[in-house]
C-alpha positions as CSV (number, residue, x, y, z in Angstrom):
1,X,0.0,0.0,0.0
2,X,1.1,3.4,-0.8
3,X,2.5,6.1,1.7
4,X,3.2,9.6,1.5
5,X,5.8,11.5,3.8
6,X,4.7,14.6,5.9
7,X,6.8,17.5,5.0
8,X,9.7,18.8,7.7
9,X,7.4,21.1,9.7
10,X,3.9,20.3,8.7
11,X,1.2,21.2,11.6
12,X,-2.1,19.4,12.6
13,X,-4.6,21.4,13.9
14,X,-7.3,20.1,16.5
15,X,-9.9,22.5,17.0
16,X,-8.1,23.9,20.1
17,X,-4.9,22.9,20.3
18,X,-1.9,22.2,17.8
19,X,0.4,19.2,17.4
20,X,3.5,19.4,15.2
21,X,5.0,16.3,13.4
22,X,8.9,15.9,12.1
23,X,9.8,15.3,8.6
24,X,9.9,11.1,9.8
25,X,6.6,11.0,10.0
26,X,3.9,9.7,8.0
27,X,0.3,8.9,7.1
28,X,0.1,5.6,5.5
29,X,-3.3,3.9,4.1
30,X,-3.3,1.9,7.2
31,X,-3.3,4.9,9.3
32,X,-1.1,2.5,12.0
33,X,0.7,4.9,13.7
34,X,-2.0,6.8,14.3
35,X,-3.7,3.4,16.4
36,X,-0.7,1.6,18.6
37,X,-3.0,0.5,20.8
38,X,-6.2,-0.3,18.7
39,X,-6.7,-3.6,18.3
40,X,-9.0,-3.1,15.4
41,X,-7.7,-1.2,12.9
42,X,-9.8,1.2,10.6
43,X,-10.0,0.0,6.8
44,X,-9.5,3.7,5.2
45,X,-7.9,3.6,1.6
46,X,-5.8,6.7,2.1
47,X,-3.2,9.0,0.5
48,X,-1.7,12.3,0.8
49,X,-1.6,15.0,-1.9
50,X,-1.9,18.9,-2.6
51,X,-5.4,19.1,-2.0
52,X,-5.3,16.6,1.5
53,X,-5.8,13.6,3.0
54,X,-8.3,11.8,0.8
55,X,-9.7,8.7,2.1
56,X,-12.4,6.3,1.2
57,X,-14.1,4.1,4.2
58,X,-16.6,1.2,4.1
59,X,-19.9,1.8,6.2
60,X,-19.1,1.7,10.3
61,X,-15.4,2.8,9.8
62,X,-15.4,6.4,10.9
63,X,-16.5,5.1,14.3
64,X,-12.5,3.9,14.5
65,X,-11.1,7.1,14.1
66,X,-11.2,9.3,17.0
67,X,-7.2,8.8,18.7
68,X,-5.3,11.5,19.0
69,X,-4.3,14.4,16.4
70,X,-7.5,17.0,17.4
71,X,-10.3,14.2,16.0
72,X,-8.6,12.4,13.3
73,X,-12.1,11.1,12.1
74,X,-14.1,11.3,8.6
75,X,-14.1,15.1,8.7
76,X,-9.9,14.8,8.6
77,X,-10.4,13.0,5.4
78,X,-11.1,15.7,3.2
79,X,-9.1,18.8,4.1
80,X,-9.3,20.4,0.9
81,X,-13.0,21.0,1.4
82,X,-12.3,24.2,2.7
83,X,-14.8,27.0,2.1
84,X,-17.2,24.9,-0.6
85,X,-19.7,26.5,-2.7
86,X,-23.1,26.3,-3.2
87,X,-22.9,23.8,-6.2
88,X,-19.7,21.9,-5.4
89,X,-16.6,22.8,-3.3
90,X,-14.4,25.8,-4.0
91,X,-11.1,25.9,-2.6
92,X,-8.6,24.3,-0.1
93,X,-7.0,25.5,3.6
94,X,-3.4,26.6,2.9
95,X,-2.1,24.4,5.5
96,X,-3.2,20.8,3.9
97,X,-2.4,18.8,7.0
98,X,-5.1,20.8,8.9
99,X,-7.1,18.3,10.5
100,X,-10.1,20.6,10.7
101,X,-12.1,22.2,7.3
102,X,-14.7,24.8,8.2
103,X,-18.2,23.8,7.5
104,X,-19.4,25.1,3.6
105,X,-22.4,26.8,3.2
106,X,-25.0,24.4,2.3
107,X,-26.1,23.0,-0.9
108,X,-29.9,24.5,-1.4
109,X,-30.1,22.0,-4.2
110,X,-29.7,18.7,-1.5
111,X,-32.2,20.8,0.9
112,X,-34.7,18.1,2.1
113,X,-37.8,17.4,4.9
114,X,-36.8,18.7,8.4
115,X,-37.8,16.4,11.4
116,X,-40.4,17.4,13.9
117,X,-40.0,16.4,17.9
118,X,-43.4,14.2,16.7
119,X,-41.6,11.9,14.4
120,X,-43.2,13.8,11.5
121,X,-41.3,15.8,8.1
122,X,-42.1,19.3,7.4
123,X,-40.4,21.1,4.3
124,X,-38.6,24.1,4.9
125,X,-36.1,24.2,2.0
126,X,-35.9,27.5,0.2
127,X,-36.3,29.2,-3.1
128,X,-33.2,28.0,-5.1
129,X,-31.3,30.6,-6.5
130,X,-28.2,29.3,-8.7
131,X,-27.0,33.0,-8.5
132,X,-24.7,33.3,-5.6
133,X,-23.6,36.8,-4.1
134,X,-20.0,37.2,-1.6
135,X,-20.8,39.3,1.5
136,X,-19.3,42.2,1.6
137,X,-19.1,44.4,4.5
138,X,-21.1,47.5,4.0
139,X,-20.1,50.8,4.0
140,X,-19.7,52.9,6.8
141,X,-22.8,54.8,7.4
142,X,-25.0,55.8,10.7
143,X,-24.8,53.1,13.2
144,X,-28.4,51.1,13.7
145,X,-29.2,51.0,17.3
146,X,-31.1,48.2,18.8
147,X,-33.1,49.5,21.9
148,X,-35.0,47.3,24.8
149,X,-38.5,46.1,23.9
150,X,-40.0,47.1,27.0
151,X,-39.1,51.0,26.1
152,X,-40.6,50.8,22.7
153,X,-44.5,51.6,23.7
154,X,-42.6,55.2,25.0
155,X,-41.8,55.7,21.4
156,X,-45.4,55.7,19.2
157,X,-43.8,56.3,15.6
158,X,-40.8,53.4,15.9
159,X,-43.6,51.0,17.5
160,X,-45.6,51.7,14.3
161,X,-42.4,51.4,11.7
162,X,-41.7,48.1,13.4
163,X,-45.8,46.5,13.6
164,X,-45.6,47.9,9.9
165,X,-42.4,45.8,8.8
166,X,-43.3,42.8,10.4
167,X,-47.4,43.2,9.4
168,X,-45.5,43.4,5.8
169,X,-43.3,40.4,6.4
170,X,-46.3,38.5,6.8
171,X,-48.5,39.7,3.9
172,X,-45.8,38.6,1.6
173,X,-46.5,35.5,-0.4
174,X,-44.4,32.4,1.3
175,X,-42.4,31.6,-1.4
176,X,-40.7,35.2,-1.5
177,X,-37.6,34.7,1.0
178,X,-38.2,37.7,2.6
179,X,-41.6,36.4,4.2
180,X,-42.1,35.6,7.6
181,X,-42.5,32.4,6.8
182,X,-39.9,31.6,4.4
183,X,-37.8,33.6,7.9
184,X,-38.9,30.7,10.3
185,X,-37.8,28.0,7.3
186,X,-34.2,29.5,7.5
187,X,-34.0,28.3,11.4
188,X,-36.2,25.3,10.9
189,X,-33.8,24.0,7.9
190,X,-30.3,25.0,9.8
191,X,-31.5,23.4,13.0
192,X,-34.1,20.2,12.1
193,X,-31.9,18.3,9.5
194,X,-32.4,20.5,6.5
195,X,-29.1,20.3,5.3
196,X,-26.8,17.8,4.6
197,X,-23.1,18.8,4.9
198,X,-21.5,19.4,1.7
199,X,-18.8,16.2,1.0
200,X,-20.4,14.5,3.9
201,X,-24.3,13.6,3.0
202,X,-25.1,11.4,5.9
203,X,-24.3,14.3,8.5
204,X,-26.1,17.2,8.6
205,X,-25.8,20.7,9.3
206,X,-26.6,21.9,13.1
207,X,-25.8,25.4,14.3
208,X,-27.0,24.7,17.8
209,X,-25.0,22.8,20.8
210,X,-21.3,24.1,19.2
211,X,-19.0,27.1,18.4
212,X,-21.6,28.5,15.6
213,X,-24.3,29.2,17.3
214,X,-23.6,32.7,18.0
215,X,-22.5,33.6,14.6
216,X,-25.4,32.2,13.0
217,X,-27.8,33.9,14.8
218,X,-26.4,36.9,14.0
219,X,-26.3,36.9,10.3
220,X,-29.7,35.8,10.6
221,X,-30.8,38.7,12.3
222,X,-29.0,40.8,10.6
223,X,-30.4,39.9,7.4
224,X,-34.2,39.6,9.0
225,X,-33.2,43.2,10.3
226,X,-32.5,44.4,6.4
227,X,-35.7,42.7,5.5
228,X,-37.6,45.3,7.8
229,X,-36.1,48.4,6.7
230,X,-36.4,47.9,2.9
231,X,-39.8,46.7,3.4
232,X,-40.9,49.9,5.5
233,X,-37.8,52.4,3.1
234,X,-36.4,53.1,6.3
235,X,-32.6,51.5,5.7
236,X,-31.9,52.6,9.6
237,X,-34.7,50.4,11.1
238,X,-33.0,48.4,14.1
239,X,-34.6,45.4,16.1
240,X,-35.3,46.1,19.5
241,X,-33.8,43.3,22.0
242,X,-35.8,41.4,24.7
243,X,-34.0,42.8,28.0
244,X,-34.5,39.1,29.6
245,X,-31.4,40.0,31.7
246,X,-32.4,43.1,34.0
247,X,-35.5,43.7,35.8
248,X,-37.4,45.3,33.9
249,X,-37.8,43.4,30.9
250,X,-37.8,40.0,33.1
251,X,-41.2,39.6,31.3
252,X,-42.9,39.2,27.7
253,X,-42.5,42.8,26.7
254,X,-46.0,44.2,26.4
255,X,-45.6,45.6,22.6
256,X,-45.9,41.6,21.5
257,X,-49.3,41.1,23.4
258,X,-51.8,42.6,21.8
259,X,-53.7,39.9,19.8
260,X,-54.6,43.0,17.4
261,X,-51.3,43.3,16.5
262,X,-48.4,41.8,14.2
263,X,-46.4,41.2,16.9
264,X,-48.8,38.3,18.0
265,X,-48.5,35.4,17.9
266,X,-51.2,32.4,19.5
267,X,-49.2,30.1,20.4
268,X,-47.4,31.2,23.7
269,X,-47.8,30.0,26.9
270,X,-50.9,31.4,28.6
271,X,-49.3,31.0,32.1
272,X,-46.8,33.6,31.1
273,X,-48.2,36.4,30.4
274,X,-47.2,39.9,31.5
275,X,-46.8,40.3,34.2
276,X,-45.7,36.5,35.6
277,X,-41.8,37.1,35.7
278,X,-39.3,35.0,33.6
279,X,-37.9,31.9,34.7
280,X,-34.4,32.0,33.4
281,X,-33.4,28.8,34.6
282,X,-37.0,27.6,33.6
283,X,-37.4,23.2,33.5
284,X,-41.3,23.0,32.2
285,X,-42.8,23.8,35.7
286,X,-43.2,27.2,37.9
287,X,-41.4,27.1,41.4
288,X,-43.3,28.9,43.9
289,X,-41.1,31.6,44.8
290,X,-42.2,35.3,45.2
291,X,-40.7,37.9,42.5
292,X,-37.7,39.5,44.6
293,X,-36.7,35.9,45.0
294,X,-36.4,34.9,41.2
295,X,-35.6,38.4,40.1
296,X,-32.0,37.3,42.4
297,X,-32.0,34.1,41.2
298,X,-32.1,35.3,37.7
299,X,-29.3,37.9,37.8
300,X,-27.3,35.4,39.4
301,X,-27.6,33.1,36.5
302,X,-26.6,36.0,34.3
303,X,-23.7,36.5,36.7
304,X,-22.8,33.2,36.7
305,X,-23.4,32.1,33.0
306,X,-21.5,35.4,31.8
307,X,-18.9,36.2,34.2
308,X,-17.8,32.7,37.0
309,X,-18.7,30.5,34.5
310,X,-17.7,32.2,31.1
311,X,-13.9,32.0,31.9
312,X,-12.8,30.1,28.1
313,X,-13.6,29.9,24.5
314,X,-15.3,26.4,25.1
315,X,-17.4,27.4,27.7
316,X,-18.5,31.0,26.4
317,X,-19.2,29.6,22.3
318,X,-19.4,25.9,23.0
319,X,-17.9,23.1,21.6
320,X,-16.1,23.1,18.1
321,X,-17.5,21.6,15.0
322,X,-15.7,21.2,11.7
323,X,-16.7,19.9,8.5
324,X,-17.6,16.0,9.2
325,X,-18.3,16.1,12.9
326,X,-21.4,14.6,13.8
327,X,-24.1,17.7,15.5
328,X,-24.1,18.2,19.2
329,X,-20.6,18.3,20.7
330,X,-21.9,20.8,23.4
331,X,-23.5,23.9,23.8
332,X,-21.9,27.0,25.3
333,X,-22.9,29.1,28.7
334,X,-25.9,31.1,27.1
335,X,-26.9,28.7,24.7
336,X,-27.7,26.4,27.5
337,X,-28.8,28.8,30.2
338,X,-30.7,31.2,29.6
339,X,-31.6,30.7,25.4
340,X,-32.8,27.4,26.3
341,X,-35.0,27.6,29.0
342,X,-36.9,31.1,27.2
343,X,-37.7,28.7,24.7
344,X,-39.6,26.3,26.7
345,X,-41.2,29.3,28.9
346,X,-42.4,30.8,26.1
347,X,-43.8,28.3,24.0
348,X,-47.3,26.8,24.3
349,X,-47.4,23.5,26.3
350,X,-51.1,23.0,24.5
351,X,-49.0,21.8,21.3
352,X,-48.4,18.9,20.0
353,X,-44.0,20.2,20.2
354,X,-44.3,23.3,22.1
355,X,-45.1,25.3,19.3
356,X,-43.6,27.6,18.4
357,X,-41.2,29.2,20.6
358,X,-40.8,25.5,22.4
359,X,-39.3,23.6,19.1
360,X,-36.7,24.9,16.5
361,X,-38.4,24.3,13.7
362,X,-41.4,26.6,14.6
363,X,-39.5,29.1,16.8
364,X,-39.0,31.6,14.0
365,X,-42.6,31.9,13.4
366,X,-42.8,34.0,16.4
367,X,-41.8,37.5,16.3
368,X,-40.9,37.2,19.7
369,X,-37.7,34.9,18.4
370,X,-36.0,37.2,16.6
371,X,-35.8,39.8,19.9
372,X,-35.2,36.9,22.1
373,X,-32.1,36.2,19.7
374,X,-31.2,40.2,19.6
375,X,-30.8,39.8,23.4
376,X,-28.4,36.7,23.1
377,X,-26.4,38.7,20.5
378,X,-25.9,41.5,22.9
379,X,-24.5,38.8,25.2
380,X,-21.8,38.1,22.8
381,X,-21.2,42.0,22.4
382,X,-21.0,42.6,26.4
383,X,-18.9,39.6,26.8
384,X,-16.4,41.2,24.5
385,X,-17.0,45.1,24.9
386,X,-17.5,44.6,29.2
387,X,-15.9,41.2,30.0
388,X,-12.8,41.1,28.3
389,X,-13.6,38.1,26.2
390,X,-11.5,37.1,22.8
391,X,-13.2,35.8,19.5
392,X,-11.9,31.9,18.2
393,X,-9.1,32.6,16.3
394,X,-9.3,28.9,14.5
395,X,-9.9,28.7,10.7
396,X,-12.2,26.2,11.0
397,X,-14.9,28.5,12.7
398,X,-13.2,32.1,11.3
399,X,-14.1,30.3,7.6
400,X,-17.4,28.2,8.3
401,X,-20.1,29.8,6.2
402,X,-24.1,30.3,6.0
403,X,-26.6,31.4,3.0
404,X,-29.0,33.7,3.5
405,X,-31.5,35.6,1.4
406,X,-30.7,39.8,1.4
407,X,-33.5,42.1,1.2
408,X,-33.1,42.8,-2.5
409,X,-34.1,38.5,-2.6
410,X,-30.1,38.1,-3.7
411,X,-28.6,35.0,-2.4
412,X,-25.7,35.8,-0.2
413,X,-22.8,33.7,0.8
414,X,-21.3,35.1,4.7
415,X,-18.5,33.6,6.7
416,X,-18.2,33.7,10.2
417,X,-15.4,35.8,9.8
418,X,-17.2,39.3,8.9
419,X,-20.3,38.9,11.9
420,X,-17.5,39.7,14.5
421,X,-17.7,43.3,14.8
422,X,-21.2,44.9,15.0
423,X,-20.2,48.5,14.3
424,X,-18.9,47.3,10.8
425,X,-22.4,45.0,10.1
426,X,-24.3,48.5,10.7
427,X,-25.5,48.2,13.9
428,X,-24.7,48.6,17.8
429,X,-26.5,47.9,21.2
430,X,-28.2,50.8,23.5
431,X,-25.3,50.8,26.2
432,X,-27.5,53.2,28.6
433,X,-29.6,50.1,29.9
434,X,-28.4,48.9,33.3
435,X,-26.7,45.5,33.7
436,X,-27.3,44.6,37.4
437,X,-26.2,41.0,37.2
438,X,-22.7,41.8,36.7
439,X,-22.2,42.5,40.6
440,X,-24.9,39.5,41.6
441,X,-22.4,37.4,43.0
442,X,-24.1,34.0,44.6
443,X,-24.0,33.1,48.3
444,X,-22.6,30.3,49.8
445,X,-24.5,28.4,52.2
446,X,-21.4,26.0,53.3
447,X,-23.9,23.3,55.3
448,X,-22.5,21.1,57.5
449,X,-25.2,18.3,56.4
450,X,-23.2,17.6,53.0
451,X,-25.1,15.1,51.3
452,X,-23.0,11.9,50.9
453,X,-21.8,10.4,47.7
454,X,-23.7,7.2,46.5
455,X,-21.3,6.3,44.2
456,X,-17.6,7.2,45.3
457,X,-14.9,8.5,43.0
458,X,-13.3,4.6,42.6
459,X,-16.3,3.4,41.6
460,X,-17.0,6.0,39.0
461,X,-15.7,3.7,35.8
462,X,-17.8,0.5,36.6
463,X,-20.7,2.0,37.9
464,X,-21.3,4.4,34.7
465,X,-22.5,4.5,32.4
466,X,-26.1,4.5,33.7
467,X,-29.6,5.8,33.4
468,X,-30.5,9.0,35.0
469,X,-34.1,8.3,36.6
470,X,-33.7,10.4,40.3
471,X,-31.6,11.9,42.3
472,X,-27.9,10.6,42.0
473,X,-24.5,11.9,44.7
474,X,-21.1,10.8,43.0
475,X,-18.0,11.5,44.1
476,X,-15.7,13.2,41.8
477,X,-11.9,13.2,42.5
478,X,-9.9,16.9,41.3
479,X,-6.8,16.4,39.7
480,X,-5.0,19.1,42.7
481,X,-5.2,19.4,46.0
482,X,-3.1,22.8,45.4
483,X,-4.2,25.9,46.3
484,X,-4.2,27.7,42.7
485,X,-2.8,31.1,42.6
486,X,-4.3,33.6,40.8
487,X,-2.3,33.4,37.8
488,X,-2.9,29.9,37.3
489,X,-6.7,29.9,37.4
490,X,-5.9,32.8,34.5
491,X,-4.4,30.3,32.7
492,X,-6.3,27.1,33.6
493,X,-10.1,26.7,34.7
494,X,-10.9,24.1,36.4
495,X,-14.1,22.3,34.9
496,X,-16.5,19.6,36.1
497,X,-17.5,17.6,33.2
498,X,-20.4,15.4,32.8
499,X,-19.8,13.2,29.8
500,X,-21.9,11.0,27.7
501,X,-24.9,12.4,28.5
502,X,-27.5,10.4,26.0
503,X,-31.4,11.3,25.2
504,X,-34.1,11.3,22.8
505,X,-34.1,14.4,21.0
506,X,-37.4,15.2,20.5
507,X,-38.1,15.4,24.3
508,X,-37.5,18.2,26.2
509,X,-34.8,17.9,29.1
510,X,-33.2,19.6,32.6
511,X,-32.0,18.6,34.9
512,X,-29.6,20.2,38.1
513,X,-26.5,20.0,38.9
514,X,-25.4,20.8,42.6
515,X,-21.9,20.4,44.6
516,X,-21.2,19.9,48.1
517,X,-24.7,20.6,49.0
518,X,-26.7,20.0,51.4
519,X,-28.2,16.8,52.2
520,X,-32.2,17.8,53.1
521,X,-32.5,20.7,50.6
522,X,-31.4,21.8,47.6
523,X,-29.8,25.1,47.0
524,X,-31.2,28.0,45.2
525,X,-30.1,29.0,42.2
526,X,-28.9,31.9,44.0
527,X,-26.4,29.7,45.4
528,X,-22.9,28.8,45.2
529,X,-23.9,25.2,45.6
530,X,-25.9,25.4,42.3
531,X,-22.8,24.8,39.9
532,X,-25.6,24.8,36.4
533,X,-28.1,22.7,34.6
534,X,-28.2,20.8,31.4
535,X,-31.2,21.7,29.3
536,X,-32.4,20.5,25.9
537,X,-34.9,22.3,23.7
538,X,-36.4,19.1,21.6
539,X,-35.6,19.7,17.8
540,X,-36.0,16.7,15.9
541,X,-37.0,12.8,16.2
542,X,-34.5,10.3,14.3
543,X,-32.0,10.0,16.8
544,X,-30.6,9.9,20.4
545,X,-28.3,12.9,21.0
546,X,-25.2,12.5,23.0
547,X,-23.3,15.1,23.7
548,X,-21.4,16.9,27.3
549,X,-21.9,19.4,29.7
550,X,-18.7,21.8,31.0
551,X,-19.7,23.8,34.0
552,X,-16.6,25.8,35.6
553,X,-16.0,25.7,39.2
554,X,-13.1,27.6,40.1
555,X,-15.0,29.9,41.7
556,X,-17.7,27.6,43.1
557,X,-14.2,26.2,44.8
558,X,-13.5,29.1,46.3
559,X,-16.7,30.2,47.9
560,X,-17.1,26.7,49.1
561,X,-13.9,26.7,50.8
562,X,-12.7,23.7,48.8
563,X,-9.8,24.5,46.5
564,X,-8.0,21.7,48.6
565,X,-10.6,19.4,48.3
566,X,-9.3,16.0,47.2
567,X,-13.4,15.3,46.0
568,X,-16.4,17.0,45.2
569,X,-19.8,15.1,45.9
570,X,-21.9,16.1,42.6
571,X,-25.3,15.6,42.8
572,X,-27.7,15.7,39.5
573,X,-31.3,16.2,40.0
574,X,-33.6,15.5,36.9
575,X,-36.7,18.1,36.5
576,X,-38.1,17.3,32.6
577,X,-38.0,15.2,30.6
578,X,-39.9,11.7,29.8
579,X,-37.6,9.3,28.3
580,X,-34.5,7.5,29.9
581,X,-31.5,9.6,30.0
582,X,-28.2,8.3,30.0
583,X,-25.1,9.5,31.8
584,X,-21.6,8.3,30.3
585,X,-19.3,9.6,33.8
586,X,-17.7,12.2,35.1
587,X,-14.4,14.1,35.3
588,X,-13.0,17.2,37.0
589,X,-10.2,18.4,34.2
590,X,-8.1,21.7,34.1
591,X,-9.1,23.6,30.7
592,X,-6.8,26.0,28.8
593,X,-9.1,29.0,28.9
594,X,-7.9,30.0,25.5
C-alpha cells in the first residue's frame, strides 16, 4: 500500500490545540501509527496530496477514528474541502495537514424534509437561486441602534415602523424569501436536518450545541433586520432586544401582546403572560417563589453564566464543530442557560411540540424569536466590549459559512469571519440600559449536612454508564489538591465535566447539577452550591443525542472553601423530561481557557 511522507514542519490542527510532526513522520493507508493500541484497525484507503488527505471508508469505519491528532475522524479525510460553494466545493486550507475544514455553506439543491420532535417531516427548503452573491461588509454609514423592547410603547412612531415591517413580512406571499415564513424555514432548515453537509451527506448541518451558534444567529438577524427596513424604506430600522437580563424586561415585553397586533403570535404559553416574571433557569414547571426571590436568582444566572462561569472559549461559544463532525458536541454558557429555557417558557405546552417558541423548527414563526435572539447577541457583544472576552481565532470556525436571502431576494454567501464586529455589520446595542447582574455574585450556604456520595470516586468507571431516573450523589476526585494562585486559574479553569450524556431528541430535558450541598435541601439557584443545569430544547425525532456538559467551578471552589478538596460530591437532580437519560461519567479536568 502506498504512503506519502509529511513534509519537515507540517502542523495538525485540533480545533483547540496544535500538534506538530517531524519530517519522519507519515500517514500511510493503514493509518497504524495513528492506532498503537487499537486492536482493530480502521479500513481507510488513504493518500496524501496537494489538496489533502483523501480517504475512502466502508460503512461503520469512521466510528475507529477518534485517537489523537484533534479528531482524526471522517471530517480529517477531506481537508481540501475548505470554504465549498453552493454547487460543489471551492477551494482548499493553505495548510493541507489541517485536521479541521470549516463547515461550507449548504447546498440549497440537497435541501430536504426537516424532522419534527413528533416523528413527522415538514419542508422548509428555500427558493433556489443558482445566483450566488460574496458578502461584503457594507459601507460605513450611521450606526443602527437596537433598543430594549420594554421601552418601545414610550416611542409611538418606531412601535408603528416596526408593527408595519413585520405586518408586511407577513403579507408577503411564502415563497418570496423575505416572508415571515420563508424567515422561520431558515431556522427550521439549519436546526431540524435540513441540510446535509456538503462532502459529507449522511451528516447534517446543526448550528445549535457548538461554536456556531452565535454567529449564525447573527447573520440571521441581521439579514431579517435588512428585510424590515427595505420593506418599511427606512434602511436605519433596528430590532429592539428582549431585555431578559435586567428587571425590567424580566417579562414578555408588552408591545408583542396585543392579539390586534403583528407582533402576535397564538401560540405562547398562557401562564406567562405579562406580568408573571421569567424563569431564566425555567425546567417546564413554575417554582413557587415570590418575584424579589427569582428576580435574584435570575441575575445570578446572568452572573454566573456570563462572568464565573464564562472564563474560556469552550465554555462562552461551545464546543467546536468542523466539516464532518457529527451535530451536538456541546453547547456553550448562554446557549444552554438562559436561550434554552426562554424557549420552553415561552412556548405553548397545549401543542403537540411546544409550538412555536418551544421547538426549532417553529421558533421563527414567532416575532418574539427574533428579539429573544437580539438579546443573546448582545451577550456576545457585552462579553467582549464589558468582560474582556477574545473571539476563536481557528480557521475552521473564522471560515465556516451560511446562505441567506438579502432584502433585495439576492442569495448571499457570509463567513463567520465578517459577523465579528457589529459596528462594521451596521448596527450597535443601546449601552445606557443597566446590567445589574454583573455585581450578583451567589452566596454560599457552606452546610454542615453535605449530602454523601452514592457512588464514590473509585467506583466511577464501573458504575457508569447509567440511566439518569432520580436523584444521584457521585464523588468526583480533582486532579489538585493545590491551592491555585491567581495566575494559574488565568491560565487554567478548572471544569467539572459530565460526559456521555445520552437522550431522545425530540423530548425536552433539565436537569440540576449541585456540589457539596446540602443533604435535606437543595440550593437555590442563587447559590454557590448550584454549579448549572443541562437543558435541551427538543428539535428533531430520528435519533438519540449524546453530547457533554462543562460547568466551571473555580469559583464555586472558592466560595465553598474547597480548593484543597481531594473530592467534590456532585449531585444531578432530573426536572423534565420523559424518556430514559443516560449519563456516560464524570471528570473534573483543568481547561486552557484560550
Amino acid at each position: 500500500m502506498a504512503s506519502s511522507s509529511i513534509p519537515p514542519t507540517a502542523t495538525l490542527t485540533g480545533p483547540y490545540s496544535t500538534k506538530t510532526l517531524s519530517s519522519s513522520s507519515s500517514i500511510t493507508t493503514s493509518l497504524s501509527p495513528f492506532f498503537p493500541n487499537k486492536s482493530q484497525k480502521p479500513t481507510k484507503q488513504c493518500s496524501v496530496s496537494v489538496g489533502g488527505v483523501r480517504c475512502q471508508a466502508k460503512n461503520g469505519d469512521n466510528d475507529h477514528l477518534d485517537q489523537g491528532l484533534g479528531k482524526l475522524d471522517r471530517r480529517n479525510m477531506l481537508i481540501g474541502l475548505g470554504a465549498g460553494g453552493l454547487y460543489g466545493a471551492a477551494g482548499l486550507e493553505n495548510n493541507p495537514f489541517a485536521f479541521a475544514a470549516p463547515v461550507s455553506a449548504p447546498d440549497f439543491t440537497e435541501c430536504g424534509p426537516a424532522d419534527k420532535p413528533d416523528g413527522s417531516t415538514i419542508d422548509c427548503c428555500p427558493p433556489i437561486t443558482k445566483t450566488i452573491i460574496d458578502f461584503k461588509l457594507p459601507d460605513p454609514g450611521p450606526l443602527r441602534t437596537r433598543r430594549p423592547a420594554q421601552d418601545l410603547a414610550k416611542d409611538p412612531v418606531y412601535l408603528a415602523k416596526y408593527k408595519k415591517a413585520v405586518a408586511l413580512m407577513r403579507a408577503l406571499p411564502d415563497d418570496d424569501p423575505r416572508s415571515l415564513a420563508q424567515q422561520a424555514m431558515v431556522h427550521c432548515s439549519y436546526c431540524d436536518g435540513g441540510y446535509p453537509q456538503v462532502g459529507f451527506p449522511d451528516l447534517e448541518i446543526q448550528v445549535h450545541f457548538c461554536w456556531l451558534f452565535y454567529p449564525f444567529h447573527r447573520w440571521y438577524l441581521y439579514f431579517y433586520e435588512k428585510i424590515m427596513g427595505e420593506l418599511i424604506g427606512d434602511p436605519t430600522f433596528a430590532l429592539p432586544f428582549w431585555n431578559w437580563d435586567a428587571p425590567a424586561g424580566m417579562y414578555i415585553p408588552e408591545i408583542f401582546t396585543d392579539p390586534t397586533s403583528s407582533l402576535y403570535d397564538q401560540y405562547r404559553n398562557a401562564a406567562h403572560q405579562p406580568p408573571k416574571l421569567l424563569d431564566l433557569n425555567y425546567g417546564g414547571s413554575d417554582d413557587d417563589v415570590d418575584d424579589a426571590t427569582r428576580i435574584k436568582e435570575n441575575l445570578t444566572t446572568m452572573y454566573q453564566q456570563m462572568v464565573s462561569k464564562a472564563t474560556s472559549h469552550r465554555l462562552f461559544y461551545g464546543e467546536p464543530y468542523s466539516a464532518g463532525d457529527d451535530a451536538s458536541p456541546g453547547a456553550g454558557n448562554i446557549e444552554s442557560i438562559p436561550h434554552n429555557n426562554i424557549h420552553l417558557w415561552s412556548g405553548d405546552p397545549k401543542q403537540t411540540n411546544g409550538e412555536n417558541m418551544g421547538a426549532f423548527y417553529s421558533a421563527g414563526r414567532d416575532p418574539l424569536f427574533y428579539s429573544h435572539h437580539s438579546n443573546v447577541d448582545r451577550m456576545w457583544s457585552i462579553y467582549k466590549d464589558l468582560l474582556g472576552g477574545t473571539d476563536i481565532d481557528k480557521t475552521d470556525w473564522l471560515n465556516t459559512e451560511f446562505l441567506f436571502y438579502d432584502e433585495k431576494k439576492n442569495l448571499v454567501r457570509v463567513k463567520v469571519r465578517d459577523s465579528l464586529d457589529t459596528k462594521k455589520l451596521g448596527y450597535v446595542y443601546d449601552n445606557k440600559v443597566p446590567i445589574p447582574w454583573l455585581k450578583a455574585k451567589p452566596n454560599p450556604r457552606k452546610s454542615q449536612n453535605q449530602r454523601k456520595a452514592a457512588v464514590s470516586s473509585g467506583d466511577l468507571t464501573t458504575a457508569f454508564p447509567a440511566t439518569l431516573s432520580d436523584k444521584i450523589s457521585v464523588e468526583v476526585a480533582r486532579p489538585s489538591t493545590t491551592k491555585r494562585t491567581s495566575e494559574q486559574k488565568k491560565a487554567q479553569d478548572e471544569v467539572l465535566v459530565i460526559k456521555g450524556i445520552e437522550f431522545a431528541g425530540n423530548e425536552p430535558l433539565k436537569f440540576d447539577v449541585f456540589v457539596n450541598d446540602d443533604a435535606d435541601s437543595e440550593a437555590g439557584k442563587d447559590q454557590s452550591e448550584f454549579a448549572g443545569s443541562f437543558i435541551h430544547v427538543p428539535h428533531k425525532q430520528k435519533k438519540n443525542i449524546k453530547t457533554n456538559l462543562r460547568l466551571s467551578i473555580t469559583k464555586l471552589l472558592e466560595e465553598l472553601d474547597a480548593e484543597t478538596d481531594k473530592s467534590l460530591v456532585v449531585t444531578l437532580v432530573p426536572k423534565l423530561g420523559k424518556g430514559p437519560i443516560t449519563i456516560g461519567g464524570f471528570s473534573i479536568e483543568l481547561l486552557n481557557t484560550t
